[in-house]
C-alpha positions in Angstrom: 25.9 -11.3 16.5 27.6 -10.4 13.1 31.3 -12.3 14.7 29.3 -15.9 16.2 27.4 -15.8 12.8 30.9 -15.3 10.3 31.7 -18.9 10.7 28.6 -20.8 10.1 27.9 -23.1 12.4 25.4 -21.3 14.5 23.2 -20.5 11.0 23.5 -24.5 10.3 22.0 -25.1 13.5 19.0 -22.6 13.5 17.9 -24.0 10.5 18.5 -27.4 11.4 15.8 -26.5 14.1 13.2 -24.5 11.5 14.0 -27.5 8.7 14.0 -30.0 10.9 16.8 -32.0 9.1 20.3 -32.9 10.2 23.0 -30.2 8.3 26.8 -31.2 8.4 29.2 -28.7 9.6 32.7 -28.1 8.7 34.7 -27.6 12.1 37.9 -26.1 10.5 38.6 -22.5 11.6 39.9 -21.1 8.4 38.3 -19.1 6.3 37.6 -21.7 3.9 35.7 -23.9 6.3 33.6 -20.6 7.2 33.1 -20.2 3.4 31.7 -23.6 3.1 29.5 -23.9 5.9 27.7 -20.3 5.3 27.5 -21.3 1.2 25.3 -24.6 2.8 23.2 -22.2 4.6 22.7 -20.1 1.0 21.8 -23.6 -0.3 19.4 -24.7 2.3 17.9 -21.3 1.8 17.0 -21.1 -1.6 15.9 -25.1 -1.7 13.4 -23.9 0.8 12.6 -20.6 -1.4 13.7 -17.8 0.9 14.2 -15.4 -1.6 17.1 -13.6 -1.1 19.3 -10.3 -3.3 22.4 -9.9 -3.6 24.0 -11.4 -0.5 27.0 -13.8 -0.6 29.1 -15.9 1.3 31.9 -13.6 1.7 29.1 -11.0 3.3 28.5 -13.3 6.1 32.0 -14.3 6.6 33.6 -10.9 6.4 31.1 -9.9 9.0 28.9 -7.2 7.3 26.4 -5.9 9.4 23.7 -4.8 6.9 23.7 -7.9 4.8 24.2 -10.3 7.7 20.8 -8.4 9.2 18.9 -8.8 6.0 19.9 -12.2 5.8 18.3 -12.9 9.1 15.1 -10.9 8.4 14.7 -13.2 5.6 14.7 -16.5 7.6 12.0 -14.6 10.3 9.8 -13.5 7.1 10.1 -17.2 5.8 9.8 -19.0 9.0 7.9 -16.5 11.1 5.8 -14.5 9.0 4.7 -16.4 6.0 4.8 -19.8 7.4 2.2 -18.4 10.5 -0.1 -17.2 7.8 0.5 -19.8 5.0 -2.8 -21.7 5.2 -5.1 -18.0 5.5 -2.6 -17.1 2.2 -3.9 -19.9 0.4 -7.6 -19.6 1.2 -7.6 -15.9 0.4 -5.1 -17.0 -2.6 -2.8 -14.2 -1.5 1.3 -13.9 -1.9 1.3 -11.1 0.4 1.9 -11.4 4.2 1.5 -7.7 4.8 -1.5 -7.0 3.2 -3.2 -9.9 5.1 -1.7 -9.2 8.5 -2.5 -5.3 7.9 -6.4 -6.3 7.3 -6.5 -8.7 10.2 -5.5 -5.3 12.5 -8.1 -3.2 10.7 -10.6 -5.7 10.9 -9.7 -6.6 14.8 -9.3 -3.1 15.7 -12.4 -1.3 13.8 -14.5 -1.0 16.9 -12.6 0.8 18.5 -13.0 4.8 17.6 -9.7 5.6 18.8 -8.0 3.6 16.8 -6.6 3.9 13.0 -3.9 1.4 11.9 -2.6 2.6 8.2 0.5 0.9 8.2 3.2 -1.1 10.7 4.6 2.0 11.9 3.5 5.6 13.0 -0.3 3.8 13.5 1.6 1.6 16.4 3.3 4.7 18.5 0.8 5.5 21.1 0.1 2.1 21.8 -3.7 1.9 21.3 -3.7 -0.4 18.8 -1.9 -3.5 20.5 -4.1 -2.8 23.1 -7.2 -3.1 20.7 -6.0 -6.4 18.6 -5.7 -7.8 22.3 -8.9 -6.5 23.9 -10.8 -7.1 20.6 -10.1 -10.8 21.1 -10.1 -11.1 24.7 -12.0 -8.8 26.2 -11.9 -10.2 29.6 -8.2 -9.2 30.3 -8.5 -5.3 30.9 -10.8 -2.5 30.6 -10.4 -0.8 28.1 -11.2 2.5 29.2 -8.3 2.8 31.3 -6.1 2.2 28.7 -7.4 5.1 26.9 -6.4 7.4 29.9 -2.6 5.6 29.9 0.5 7.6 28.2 1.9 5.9 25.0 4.4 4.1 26.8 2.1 2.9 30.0 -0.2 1.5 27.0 2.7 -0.1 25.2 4.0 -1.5 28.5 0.2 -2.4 29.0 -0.6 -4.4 25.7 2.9 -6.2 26.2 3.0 -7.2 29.6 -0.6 -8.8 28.8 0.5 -10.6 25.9 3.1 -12.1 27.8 1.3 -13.3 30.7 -2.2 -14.2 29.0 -0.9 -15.1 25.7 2.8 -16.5 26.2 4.4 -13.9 23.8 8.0 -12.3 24.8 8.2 -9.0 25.2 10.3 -8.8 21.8 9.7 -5.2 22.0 10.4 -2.4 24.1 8.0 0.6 24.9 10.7 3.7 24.8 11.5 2.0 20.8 7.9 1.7 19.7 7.0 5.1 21.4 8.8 7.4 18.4 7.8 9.2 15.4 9.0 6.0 13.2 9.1 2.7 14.7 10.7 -0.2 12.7 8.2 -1.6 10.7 9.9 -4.8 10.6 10.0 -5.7 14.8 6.4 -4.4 14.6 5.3 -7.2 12.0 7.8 -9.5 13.6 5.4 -8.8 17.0 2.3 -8.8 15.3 2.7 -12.7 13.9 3.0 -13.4 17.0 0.0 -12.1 17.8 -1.9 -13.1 14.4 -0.3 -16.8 15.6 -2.0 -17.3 19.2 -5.4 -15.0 18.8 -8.3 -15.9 16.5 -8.4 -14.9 13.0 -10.6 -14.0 10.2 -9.8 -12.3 7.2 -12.1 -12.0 4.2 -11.6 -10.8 0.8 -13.4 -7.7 1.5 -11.2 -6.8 4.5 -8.2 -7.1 1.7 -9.8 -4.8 -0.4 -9.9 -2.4 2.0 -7.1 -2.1 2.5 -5.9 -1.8 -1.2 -7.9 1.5 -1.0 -5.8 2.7 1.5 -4.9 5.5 2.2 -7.9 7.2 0.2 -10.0 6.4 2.9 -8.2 7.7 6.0 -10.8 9.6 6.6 -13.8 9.2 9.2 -17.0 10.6 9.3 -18.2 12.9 11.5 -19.8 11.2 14.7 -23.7 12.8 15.1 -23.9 14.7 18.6 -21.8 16.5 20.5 -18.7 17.5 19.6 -15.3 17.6 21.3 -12.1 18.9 19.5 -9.9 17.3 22.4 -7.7 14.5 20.6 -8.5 15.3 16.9 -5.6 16.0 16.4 -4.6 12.5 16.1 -6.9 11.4 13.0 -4.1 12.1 10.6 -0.8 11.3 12.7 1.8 11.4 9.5 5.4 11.6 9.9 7.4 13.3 6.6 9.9 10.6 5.3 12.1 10.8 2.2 11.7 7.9 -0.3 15.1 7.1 -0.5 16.3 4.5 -2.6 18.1 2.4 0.2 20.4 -0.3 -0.4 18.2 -2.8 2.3 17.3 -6.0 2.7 13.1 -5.8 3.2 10.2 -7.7 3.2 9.1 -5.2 0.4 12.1 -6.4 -1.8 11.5 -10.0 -0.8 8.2 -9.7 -2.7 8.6 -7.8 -5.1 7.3 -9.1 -8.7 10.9 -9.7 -10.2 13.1 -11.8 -11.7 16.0 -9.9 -10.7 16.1 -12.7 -7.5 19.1 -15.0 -8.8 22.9 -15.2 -7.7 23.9 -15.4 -11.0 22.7 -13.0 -13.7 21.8 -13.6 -17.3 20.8 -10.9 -19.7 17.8 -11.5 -20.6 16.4 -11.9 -16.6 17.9 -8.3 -16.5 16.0 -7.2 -19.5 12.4 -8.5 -18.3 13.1 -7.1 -15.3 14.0 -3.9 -16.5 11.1 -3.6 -19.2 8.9 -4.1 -15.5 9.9 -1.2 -13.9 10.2 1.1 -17.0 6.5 0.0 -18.0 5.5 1.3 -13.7 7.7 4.0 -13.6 5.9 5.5 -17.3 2.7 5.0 -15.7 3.7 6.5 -12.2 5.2 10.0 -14.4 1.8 10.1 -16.3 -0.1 9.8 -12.9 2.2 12.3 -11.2 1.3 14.6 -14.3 -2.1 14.6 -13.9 -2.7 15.5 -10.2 -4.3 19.3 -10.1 -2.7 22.1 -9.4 -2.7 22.6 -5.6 -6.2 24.0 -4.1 -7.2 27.1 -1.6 -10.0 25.5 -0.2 -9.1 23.3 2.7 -11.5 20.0 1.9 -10.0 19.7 -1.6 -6.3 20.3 -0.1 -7.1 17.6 2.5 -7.9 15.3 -0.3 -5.2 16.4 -3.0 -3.3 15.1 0.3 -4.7 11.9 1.1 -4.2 11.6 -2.9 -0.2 12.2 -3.2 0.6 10.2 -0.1 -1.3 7.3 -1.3 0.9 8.2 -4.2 4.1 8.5 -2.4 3.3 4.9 -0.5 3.2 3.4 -4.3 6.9 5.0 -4.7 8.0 3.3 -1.2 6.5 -0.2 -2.8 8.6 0.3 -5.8 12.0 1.6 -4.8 13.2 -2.3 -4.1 12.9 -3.2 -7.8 14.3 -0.2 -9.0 17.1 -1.0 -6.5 17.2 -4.3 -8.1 17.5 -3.9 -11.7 20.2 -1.3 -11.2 22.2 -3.7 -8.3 21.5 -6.6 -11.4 22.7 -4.6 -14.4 26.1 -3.9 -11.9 26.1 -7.2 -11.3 26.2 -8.2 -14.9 28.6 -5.8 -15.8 31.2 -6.8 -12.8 30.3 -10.7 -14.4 32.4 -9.4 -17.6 31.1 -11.6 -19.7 29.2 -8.7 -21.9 30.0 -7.5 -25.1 31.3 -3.8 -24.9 28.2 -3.1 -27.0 26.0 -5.0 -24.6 28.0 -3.4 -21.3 27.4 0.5 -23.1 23.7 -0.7 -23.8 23.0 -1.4 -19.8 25.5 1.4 -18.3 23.2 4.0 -20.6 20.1 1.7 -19.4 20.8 2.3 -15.8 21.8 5.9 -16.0 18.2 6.9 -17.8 16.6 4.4 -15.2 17.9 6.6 -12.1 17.6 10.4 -13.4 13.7 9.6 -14.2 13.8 7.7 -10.7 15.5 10.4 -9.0 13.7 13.5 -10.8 10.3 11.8 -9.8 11.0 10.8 -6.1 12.1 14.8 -6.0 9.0 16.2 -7.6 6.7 14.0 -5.7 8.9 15.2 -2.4 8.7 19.0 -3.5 4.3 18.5 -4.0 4.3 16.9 -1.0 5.9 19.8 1.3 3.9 21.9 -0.7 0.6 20.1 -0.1 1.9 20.2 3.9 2.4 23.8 4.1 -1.0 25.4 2.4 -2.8 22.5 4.8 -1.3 23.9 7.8 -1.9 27.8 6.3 -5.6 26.9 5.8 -5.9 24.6 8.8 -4.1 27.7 11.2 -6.6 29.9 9.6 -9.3 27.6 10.6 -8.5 27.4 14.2 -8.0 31.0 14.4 -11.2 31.8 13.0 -13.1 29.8 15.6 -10.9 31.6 18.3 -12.6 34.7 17.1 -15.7 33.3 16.5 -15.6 32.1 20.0 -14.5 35.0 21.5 -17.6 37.5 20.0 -20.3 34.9 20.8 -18.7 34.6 24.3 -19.6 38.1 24.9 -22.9 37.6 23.7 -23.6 35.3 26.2 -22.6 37.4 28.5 -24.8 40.1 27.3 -27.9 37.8 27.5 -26.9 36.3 31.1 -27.1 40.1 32.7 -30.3 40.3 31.2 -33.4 40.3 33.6 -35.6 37.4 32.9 -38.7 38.2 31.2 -41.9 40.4 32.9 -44.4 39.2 30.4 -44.7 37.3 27.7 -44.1 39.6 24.7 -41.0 40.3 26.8 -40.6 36.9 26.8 -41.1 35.9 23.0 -38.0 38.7 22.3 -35.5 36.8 24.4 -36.5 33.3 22.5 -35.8 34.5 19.5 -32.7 36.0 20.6 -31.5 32.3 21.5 -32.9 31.1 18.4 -30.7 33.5 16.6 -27.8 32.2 18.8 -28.5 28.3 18.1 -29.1 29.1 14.1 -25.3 30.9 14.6 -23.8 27.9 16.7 -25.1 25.3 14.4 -23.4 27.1 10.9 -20.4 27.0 12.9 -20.4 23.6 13.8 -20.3 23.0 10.1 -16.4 24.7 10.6 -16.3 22.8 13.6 -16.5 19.5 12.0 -14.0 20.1 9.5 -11.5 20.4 12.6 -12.1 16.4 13.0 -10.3 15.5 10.5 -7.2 18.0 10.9 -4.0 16.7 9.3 -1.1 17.5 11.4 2.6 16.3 9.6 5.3 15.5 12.3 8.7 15.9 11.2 12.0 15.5 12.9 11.8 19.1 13.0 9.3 19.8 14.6 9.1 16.8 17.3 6.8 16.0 20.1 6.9 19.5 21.2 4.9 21.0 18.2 2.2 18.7 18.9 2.2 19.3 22.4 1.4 22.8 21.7 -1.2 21.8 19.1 -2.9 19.3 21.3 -3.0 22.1 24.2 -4.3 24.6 21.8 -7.2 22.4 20.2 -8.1 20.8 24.0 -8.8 24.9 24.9 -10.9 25.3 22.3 -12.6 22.1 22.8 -13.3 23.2 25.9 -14.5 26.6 25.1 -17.1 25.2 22.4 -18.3 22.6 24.9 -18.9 25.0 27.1 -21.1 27.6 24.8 -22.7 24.1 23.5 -24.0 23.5 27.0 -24.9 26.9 28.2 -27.1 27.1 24.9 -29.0 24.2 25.9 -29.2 24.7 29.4 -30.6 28.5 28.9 -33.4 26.8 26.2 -34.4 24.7 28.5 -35.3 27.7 31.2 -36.8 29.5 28.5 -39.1 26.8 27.1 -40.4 26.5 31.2 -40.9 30.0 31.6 -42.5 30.2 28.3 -45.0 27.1 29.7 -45.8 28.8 33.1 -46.5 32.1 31.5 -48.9 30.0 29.4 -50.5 28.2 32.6 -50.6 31.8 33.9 -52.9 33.5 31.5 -55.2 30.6 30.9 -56.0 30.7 34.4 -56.6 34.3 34.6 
């Protein structure tokens, strides 16, 4: 890719095809000729307002992969992306492809209880959610309770074999890549256009707001009835990631509010642009200040959590224009038409810029694994606790099975309010129980699949173990209750 792309030609021609319009080539093979023809596609580019940072014609003609890559991702989010969803971006008045695309999935995947989509990567892993935007919208292809009982790769397989055949969609991705801790968020939205393109869709303002609240409201309520604990531990599936400040080209830095978007840089772009991010990043070390000290109790903890990674998603948004200013203020010092007043001025600019950048991105990092450790203390506790709990009222019932049924009725009366004792003790512990459904585990590289293996085996046991205590309760108040009635029927006709 990055040595058929160095010359040109090949980028004149896929626009040619997305513009529509005839583009003269230079057919020289010197370096000059390359120059030329990529500096047309740069031109063609920003006449059709593909935004793009910091890449130049020498990039593509020396072959550099990361710039060369970026370049492309900016022609799919121009031509893909944003041109599929242009006419629902103007309705809902709406510059952001992401945010719309991310509601559409909510809003096409909400009745399904299995599935939570966050964001365009961990929420795509175990492949329930393709299968839910395409079930959703045609229902008629597959059951969807087979899917449920599929691996994450079967699933992913599943939803993209379907697509293909029913829809006409190429399998652009492949299971074993999507099935990972962190899939790239960029083939996923690539996929999901294609999607968003062929199926029906409705998004309403409301759905947007919904998901400006995110991730505040990751959290479900507890479903009334019986309760499982197999698979809960997939209502928070979160994956620990730095926020790096990476040197990438994004969909994120294609939108963010900047000016810093021109090949040439002036001063005073830099300066608006710099007065931007100083103005977030003041508000982001005053909200950073005033989150509370870290709890003991394990509700609060689960929402001082759900608080700092909303946090921590708000960093992610931002690093691109912090990237920016600092890339522009290089930029215009490597221009060399400053001052050696004006060049001190930005060199001292760009050095306080990145220590308050880099010494909040580390506090926010060090809270965070914080805030991961006491939740996994408290939640550890939890589950242990209910072992025990489990355990003692396990030998109760055993005590109460090798019990002779009742010989009369005060007899009788004694074991019902035995068992009502027993149901008052299951029913404060299913107040525990609950809090289990909304158990955040973190994955890290670290720990892998393995440590959630052993999680998932551990909560299916005790799942099973409450189910089972649940069921003899019931079953054994039932007998009761009809001995309780002939006893009754008994004495009235003596």
């Amino acid at each position: 890719m990055f040595t058929d792309l160095k010359d040109g030609r090949k980028l004149l021609d896929l626009l040619e095809g997305l513009t529509g319009k005839p583009l003269p080539k230079e057919r020289g093979s010197t370096r000059v000729h390359a120059l030329n023809n990529v500096n047309r596609v740069l031109q063609v580019l920003h006449q059709n307002n593909v935004e793009l940072v910091n890449i130049g014609g020498t990039d593509i003609v020396d072959g550099n992969h990361k710039l060369t890559l970026g370049l492309l991702w900016s022609i799919i989010l121009h031509w893909q992306v944003k041109d599929v969803m242009k006419n629902i971006m103007s309705d809902l008045q709406q510059t952001n492809s992401e945010k719309i695309l991310l509601s559409w999935v909510r809003q096409s995947s909400r009745p399904y209880s299995q599935v939570n989509v966050l964001n365009f990567t961990t929420s795509w892993a175990d492949g329930l959610a393709f299968n839910a935007v395409i079930h959703r919208h045609k229902p008629e292809f597959f059951s969807w309770d087979k899917v449920v009982t599929m691996s994450p790769i079967e699933r992913l397989e599943h939803a993209f074999s379907m697509a293909k055949n029913h829809l006409g969609i190429e399998k652009l991705l492949d299971p074993e890549d999507v099935a990972v801790p962190l899939p790239d968020k960029k083939s996923i939205i690539m996929y999901l256009t294609s999607l968003f393109e062929v199926l029906p869709k409705q998004v309403t303002m409301e759905d947007i707001r919904e998901v400006e609240t995110l991730p505040r409201r990751f959290k479900q309520e507890c479903e009334d009835g019986e309760f499982t604990l197999k698979q809960a531990y997939v209502t928070f599936l979160l994956t620990t990631q730095a926020v790096a400040l990476e040197e990438e080209q994004s969909s994120s830095r294609a939108e963010t509010p900047s000016t810093v978007t021109e090949v040439d840089m002036d001063l005073d772009s830099y300066q608006v642009a710099l007065e931007e991010v100083l103005t977030w990043l003041l508000s982001a070390e005053d909200a950073f200040r005033e989150q509370e000290e870290i709890s003991g109790d394990v509700e609060e903890v689960k929402e001082q959590f759900a608080t700092h990674e909303a946090f921590m998603m708000e960093l992610t948004a931002h690093q691109s224009s912090v990237g920016s200013v600092l890339q522009a203020g290089n930029q215009l010092v490597a221009q060399g038409n400053l001052s050696p007043e004006e060049e001190f001025e930005i060199q001292e600019q760009m050095l306080l810029l990145n220590s308050r950048w880099e010494e909040l991105r580390v506090e926010s990092m060090d809270r965070q694994s914080r805030l991961h450790d006491m939740l996994m203390e408290l939640q550890k506790k939890q589950l242990q606790q209910l072992s025990d709990w489990l355990t003692v009222t396990e030998e109760r019932i055993q005590k109460m099975e090798s019990q002779l049924l009742a010989e009369d009725l005060e007899a009788l009366q004694k074991q019902l309010e035995e068992h009502k004792s027993l149901q008052s003790d299951l029913e404060a512990e299913q107040v525990k129980v609950n809090s289990l459904t909304h158990m955040v585990v973190i994955v890290d590289e670290s720990s892998g699949e393995s440590a959630t293996a052993v999680l998932e085996e551990q909560l299916q046991k005790l799942g099973e173990r409450w189910t089972a205590v649940c069921r003899w309760t019931e079953e054994r108040r039932v007998k009761l209750q009809e001995i309780q009635l002939l006893w009754q029927e008994l004495l009235e006709e003596q």
